[in-house]
C-alpha positions in Angstrom: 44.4 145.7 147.3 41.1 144.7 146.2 38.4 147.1 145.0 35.4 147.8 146.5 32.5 150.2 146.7 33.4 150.9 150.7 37.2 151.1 150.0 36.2 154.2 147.4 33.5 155.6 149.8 36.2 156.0 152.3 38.8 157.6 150.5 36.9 160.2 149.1 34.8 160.5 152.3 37.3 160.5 154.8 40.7 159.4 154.1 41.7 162.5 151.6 39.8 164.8 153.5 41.4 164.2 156.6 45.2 163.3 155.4 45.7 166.5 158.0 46.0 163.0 160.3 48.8 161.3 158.6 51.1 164.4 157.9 50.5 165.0 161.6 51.7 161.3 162.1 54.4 162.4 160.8 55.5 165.6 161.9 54.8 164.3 165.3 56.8 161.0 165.0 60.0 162.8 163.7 59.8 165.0 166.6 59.5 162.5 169.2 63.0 161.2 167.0 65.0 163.4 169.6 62.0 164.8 171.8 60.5 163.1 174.7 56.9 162.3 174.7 56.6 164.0 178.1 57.0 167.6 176.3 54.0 166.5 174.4 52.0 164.8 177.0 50.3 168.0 178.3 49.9 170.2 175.1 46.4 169.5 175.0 45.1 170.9 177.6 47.0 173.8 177.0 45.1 174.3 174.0 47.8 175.9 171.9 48.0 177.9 168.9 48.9 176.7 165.5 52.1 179.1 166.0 52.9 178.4 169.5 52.6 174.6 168.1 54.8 175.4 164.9 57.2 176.8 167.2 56.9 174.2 169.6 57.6 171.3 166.4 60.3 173.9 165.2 59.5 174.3 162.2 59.5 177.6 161.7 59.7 179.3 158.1 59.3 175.6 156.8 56.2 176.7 154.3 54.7 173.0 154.0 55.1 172.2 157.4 54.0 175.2 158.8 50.8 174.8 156.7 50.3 171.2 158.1 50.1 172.4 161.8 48.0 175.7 160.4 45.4 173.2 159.0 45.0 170.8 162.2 44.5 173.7 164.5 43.2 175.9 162.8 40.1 174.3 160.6 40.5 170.7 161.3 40.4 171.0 165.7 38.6 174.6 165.4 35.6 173.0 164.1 35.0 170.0 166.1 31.8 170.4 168.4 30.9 169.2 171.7 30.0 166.1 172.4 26.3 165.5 173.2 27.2 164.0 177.2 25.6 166.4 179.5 25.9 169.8 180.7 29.4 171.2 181.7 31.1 173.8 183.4 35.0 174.0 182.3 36.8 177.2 183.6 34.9 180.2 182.3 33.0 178.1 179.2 29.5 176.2 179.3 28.9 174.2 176.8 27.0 171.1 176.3 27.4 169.5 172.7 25.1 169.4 170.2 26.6 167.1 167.2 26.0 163.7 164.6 28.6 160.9 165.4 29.6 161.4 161.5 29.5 164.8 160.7 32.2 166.2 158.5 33.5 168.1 161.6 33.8 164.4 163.4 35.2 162.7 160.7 39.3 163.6 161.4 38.9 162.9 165.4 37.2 159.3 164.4 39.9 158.8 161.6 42.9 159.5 164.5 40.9 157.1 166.2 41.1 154.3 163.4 44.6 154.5 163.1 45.8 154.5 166.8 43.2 150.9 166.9 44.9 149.5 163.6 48.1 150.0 164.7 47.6 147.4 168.1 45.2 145.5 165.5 48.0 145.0 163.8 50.2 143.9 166.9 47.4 141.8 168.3 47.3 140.0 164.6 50.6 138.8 164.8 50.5 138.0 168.1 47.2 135.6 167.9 49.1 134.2 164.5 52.7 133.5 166.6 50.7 131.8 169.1 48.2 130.2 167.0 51.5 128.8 165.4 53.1 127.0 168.6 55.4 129.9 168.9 56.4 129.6 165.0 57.7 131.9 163.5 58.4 130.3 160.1 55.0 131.5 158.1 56.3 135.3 158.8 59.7 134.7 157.7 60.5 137.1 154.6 63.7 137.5 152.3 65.0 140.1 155.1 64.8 138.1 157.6 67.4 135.7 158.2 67.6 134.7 161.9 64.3 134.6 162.8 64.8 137.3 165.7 61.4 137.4 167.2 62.0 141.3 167.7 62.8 141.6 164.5 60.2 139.9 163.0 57.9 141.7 165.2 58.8 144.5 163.9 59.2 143.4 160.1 55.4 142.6 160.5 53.8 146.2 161.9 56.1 147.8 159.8 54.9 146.2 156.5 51.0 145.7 157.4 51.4 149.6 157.8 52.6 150.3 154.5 49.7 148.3 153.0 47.2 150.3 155.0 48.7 154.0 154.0 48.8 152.6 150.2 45.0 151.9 150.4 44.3 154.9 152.0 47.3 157.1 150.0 45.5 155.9 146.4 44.6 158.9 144.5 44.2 156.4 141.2 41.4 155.2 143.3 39.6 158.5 144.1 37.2 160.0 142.0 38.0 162.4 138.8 36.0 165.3 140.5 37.7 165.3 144.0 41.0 164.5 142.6 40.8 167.9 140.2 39.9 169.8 143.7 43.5 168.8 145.4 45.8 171.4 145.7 49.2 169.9 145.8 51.8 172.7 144.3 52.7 173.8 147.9 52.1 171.0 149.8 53.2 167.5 151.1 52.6 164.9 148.5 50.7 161.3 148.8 54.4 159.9 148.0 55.8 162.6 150.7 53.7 161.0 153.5 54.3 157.2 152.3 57.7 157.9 152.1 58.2 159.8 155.3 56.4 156.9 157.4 57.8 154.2 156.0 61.2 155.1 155.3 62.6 153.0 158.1 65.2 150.4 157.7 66.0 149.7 161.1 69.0 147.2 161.9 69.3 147.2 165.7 65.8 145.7 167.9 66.1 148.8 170.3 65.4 151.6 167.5 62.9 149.1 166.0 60.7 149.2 169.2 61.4 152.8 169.7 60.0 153.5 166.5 56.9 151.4 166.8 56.7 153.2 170.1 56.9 157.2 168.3 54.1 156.1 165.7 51.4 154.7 168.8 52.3 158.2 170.8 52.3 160.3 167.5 48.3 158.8 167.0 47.3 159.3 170.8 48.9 163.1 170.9 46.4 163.7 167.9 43.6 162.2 169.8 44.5 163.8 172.6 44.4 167.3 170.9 41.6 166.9 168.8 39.4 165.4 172.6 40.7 168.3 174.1 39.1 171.0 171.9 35.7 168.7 173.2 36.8 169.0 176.8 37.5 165.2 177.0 40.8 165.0 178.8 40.3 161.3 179.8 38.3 159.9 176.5 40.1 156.2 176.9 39.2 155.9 180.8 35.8 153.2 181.0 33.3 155.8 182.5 34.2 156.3 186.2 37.4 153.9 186.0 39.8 156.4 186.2 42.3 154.1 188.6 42.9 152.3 185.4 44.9 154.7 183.2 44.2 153.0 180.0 46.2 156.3 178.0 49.2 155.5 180.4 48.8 151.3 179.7 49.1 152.2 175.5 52.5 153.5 176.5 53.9 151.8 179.2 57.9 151.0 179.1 56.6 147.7 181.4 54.3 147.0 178.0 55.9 147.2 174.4 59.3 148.4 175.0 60.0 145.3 178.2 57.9 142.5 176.4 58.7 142.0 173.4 62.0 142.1 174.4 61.6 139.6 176.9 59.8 137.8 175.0 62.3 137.3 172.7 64.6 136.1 175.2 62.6 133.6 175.8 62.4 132.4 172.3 66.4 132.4 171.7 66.4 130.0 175.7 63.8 128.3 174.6 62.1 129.1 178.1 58.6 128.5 176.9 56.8 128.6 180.9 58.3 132.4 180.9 57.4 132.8 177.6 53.6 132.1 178.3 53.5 134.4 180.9 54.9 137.3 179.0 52.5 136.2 176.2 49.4 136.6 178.6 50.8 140.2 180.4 51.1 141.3 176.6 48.0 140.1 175.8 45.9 141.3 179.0 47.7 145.1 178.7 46.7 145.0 174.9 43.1 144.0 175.8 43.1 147.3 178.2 44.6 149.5 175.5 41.7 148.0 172.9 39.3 148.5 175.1 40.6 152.2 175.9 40.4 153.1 172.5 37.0 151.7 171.8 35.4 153.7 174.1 37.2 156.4 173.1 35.2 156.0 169.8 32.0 155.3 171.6 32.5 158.8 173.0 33.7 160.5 169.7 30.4 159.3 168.0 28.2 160.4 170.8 27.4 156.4 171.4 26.6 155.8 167.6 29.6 153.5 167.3 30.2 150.6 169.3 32.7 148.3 168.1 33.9 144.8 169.0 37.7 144.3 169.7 38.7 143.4 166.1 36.2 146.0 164.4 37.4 149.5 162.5 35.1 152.6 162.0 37.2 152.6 158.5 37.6 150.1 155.6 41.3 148.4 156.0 41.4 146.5 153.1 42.3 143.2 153.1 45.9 143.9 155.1 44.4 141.6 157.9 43.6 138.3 155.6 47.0 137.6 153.7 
């Protein structure tokens, strides 16, 4: 991973500051492991506790994980602000926001923001590079792969361009002398803990493989969702006054991810390529939607600061998306 002056200005800026976000990732992706997203769905506008969320995660009595769910409630969500929008009346509060875009209390929420984008960046990539292709898909074929299964291959390819991203933003050999001597890490999760934990998948049957692309696109919207509730933004990926279109509900869809790419694959081992076209363009047109979703999601997070094209990030990524 290349060098660069905005690679180390946002890892000492942002990506060790907020690594709250990725042990989150992870605490939340294990637990949706044998947990339905539905118990999660409407914890933020419950606006829990950091115990009645520790005991919700049970983990109890687990020190380092206990102090994971401590921080994100308790200093991470507690100090976001509200959003500069307009006056509002929620319940027994009034509040109307008075906040930068990138403030250090903004920062986490925009970082949980980058992540949920690059991970359908990274779906969207392979998909304009399979079809760019002729429905190849030789140039993504690696020493694992054997068969060419387009599940698995669709899987093989998230799985690794997600590695490369938490390596860039995981390297403490690239952050500065002075922030590194300020980590505390004798009772606490570990860079190498948090690589490890997310990417210690070897998956050998196409159903867990989705399954666990699915758990890792919820595990970054429940942490949107929390940190958008503490804002009083319930609906922060709904365009304005477009709430018929559920762009939250399109993200995770079982007639999106988990029937496509499937089906998709079907079509590949039938060699039915007038169905496969057809799935290619519903995959394509609900992946637009969730893009879109999350971008102005980020338009709101930033107060209107940050408006980004489809293939944009708030955050440096590297160069995961060129090789």
């Amino acid at each position: 991973m290349p060098e660069s002056n905005d690679i180390l200005n946002d890892i000492n800026r942002v990506f060790i500051p907020c690594r709250t976000i990725l042990e989150m990732e992870i605490l939340t992706s294990l637990f949706l492991e044998s947990k339905n997203y539905s118990l999660l769905k409407d914890v933020p506008t419950s606006h829990p506790t950091s115990q009645e969320l520790i005991k919700l995660f049970n983990v109890t009595d687990i020190e380092p994980l206990e102090r994971i769910l401590k921080h994100f409630i308790d200093v991470i969500i507690e100090k976001l602000k509200p959003i500069v929008m307009y006056q509002r009346n929620f319940h027994d509060r009034f509040r109307m926001g008075n906040i930068v875009a990138n403030s250090k209390t903004r920062l986490c929420l925009l970082l949980a923001l980058h992540r949920l984008k690059l991970k359908f960046l990274v779906i969207k990539d392979f998909l304009d590079k399979f079809e760019r292709d002729r429905f190849s898909l030789i140039k993504f074929q690696t020493t694992d792969i054997i068969n060419l299964d387009f599940t698995e291959v669709f899987y093989d390819y998230y799985y690794e361009k997600n590695k490369m991203n938490l390596k860039l933003m995981l390297s403490s050999k690239r952050a500065s002398e002075r922030v590194s001597k300020l980590l505390d890490t004798s009772k606490s999760i570990t860079n190498d803990d948090i690589y490890n934990a997310i990417t210690f998948k070897n998956l050998s049957d196409n159903n867990t493989r989705i399954k666990f692309i699915m758990r890792e696109l919820k595990a970054s919207l429940f942490i949107c969702k929390m940190m958008f509730a503490k804002i009083d933004v319930y609906y922060p990926f709904s365009l304005g006054k477009e709430l018929d279109v559920n762009y939250e509900e399109i993200m995770i869809s079982q007639d999106f991810i988990p029937v496509l790419v499937p089906a998709i694959n079907k079509c590949m081992h039938k060699k039915n390529f007038d169905q496969l076209n057809q799935c290619l363009k519903a995959f394509n047109f609900m992946l637009d939607k969730a893009l879109d979703g999350i971008n102005y999601a980020i338009e709101i997070a930033s107060g209107g600061q940050i408006n980004l094209a489809q293939n944009e990030m708030i955050f440096t990524t590297g160069n995961i998306f060129s090789i």
